[in-house]
Structures are given as structure tokens and as C-alpha cells.
C-alpha positions as CSV (number, residue, x, y, z in Angstrom):
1,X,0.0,0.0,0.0
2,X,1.5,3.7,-0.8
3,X,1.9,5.5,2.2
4,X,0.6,8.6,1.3
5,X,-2.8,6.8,1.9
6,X,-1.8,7.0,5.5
7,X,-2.7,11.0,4.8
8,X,-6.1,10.2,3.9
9,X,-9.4,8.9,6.0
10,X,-12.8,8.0,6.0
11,X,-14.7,8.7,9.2
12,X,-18.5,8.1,9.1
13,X,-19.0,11.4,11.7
14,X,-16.8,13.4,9.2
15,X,-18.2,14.5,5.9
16,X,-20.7,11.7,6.0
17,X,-17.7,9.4,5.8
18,X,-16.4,10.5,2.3
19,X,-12.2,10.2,2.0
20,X,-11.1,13.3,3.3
21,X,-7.8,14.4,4.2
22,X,-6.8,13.5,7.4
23,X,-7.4,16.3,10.2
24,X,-9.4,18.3,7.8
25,X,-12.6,18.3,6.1
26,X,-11.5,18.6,2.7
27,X,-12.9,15.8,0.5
28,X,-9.9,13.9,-1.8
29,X,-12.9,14.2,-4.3
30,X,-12.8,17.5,-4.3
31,X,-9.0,17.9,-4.9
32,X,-9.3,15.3,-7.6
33,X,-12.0,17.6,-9.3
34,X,-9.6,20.5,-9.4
35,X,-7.1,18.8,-10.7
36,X,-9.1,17.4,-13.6
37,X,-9.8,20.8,-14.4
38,X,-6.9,21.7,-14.9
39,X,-5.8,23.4,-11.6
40,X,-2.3,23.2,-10.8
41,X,-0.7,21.6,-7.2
42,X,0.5,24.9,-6.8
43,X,-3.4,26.5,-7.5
44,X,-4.7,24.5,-4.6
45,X,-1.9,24.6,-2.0
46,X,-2.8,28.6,-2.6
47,X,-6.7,28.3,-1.8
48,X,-5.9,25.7,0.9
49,X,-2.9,26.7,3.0
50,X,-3.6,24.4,5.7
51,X,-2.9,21.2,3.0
52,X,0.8,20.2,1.8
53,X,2.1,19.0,-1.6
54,X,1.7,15.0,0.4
55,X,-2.0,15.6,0.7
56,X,-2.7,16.4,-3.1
57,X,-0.3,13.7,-3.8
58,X,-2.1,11.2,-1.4
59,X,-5.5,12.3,-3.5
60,X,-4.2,11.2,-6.2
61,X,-3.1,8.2,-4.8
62,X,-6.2,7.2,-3.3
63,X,-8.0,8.0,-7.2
64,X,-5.6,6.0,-8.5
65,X,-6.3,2.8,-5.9
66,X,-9.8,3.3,-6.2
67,X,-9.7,3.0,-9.6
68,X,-8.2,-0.5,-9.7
69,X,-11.5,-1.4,-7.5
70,X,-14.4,0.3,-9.6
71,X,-14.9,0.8,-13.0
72,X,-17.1,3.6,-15.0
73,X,-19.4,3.7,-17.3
74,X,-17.7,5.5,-20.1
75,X,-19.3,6.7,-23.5
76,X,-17.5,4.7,-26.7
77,X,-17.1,1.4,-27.5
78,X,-14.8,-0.3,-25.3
79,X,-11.5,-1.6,-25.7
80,X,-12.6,-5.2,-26.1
């Protein structure tokens, strides 16, 4: 497991238990959405001062873990 996880956690009384990261209540969603639009590490370390370079990377991280477990629906045919 990459350790960076160890920066993220899922506590059913915080944030109705979505992945945040840990001792905040700043969804890894979230972070994950500003990066797919296109805003920099550097962006979001601005508008969130209180996170460090560890806890986008451990978003990303987690994204990428989560992505070996669940699949989406995507439009197109598929690679089959």
C-alpha cells in the first residue's frame, strides 16, 4: 500500500464518511476535481494553506487505488 494513503481517512461522523484528508474536512474528491480541471498543485496549495504537496499527492493516490477497484461507465465502444 502507498503511504501517502496513511494521509487520507474515511470517518463516518466526518463529511458523511467520504475520504477526506486527514485532520481536515477537505474531501480527496474534491482535490481530484480541481485537478481534472486543470488546476495546478500549486493552484490548490494557494486556496488551501492548511494542505501540503503529500496531501494532493495522497489524492491522487487514493484516485488511482480506487480506480483499480471500480470501473465507470464511459461513452464509446470499449477496448474489447
Amino acid at each position: 500500500m502507498d503511504p501517502l494513503l496513511n494521509r487520507i481517512s474515511a470517518d463516518p461522523n466526518v463529511c458523511f464518511g467520504k475520504p477526506c484528508i486527514r485532520g481536515t474536512r477537505i474531501w480527496v474528491s474534491l482535490l481530484l476535481d480541481f485537478l481534472a480541471s486543470g488546476s495546478s498543485i500549486e493552484e490548490i496549495l494557494a486556496e488551501y494553506p492548511q494542505l501540503t504537496r503529500d496531501d494532493i499527492l495522497a489524492a491522487i493516490a487514493y484516485g488511482a487505488e480506487m480506480s483499480r477497484e471500480r470501473f465507470v461507465d464511459l461513452p464509446g465502444k470499449s477496448a474489447a
